[in-house]
Steps between C-alpha positions, in 0.01 A plus 500: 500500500205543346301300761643674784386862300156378471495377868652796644221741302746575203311315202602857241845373577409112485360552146813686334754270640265243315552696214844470487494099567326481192694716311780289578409213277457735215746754548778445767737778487175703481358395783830552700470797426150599658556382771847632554271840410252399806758539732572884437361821633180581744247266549723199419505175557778554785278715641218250556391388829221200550238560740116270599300711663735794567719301664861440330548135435855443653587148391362619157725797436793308620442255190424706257803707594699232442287414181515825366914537536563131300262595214675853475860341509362221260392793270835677512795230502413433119 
């Protein structure tokens, strides 16, 4: 995912979900739990689109939407 944010002009986004992959070695249960918490409200990660050059990157999105729905349902069938 976090590839796909940096490619798609999204590296803010990239960088906290590389947070919470380090967290997880420490802290699991914690981690879960931010990212559960980046998935919540305005500005979220479900609201994030990738775009190159103002140009929405189709294949992209259509990964990381599937990307982003496994790593919440990972998070939440604890």
């Amino acid at each position: 995912m976090s590839v796909l944010l940096r490619a798609g002009d999204n590296g803010s986004w990239a960088d906290r979900l590389d947070q919470c992959r380090a967290q997880l070695l420490q802290d699991e249960e914690f981690a879960h739990s931010q990212i559960i918490k980046l998935y919540g409200g305005m500005g979220s990660l479900n609201d994030v689109v990738l775009y190159q050059d103002g140009q929405p990157l189709i294949s992209s999105n259509n990964e990381f939407n599937e990307l982003r729905t496994q790593l919440f349902e990972l998070c939440t069938q604890r």
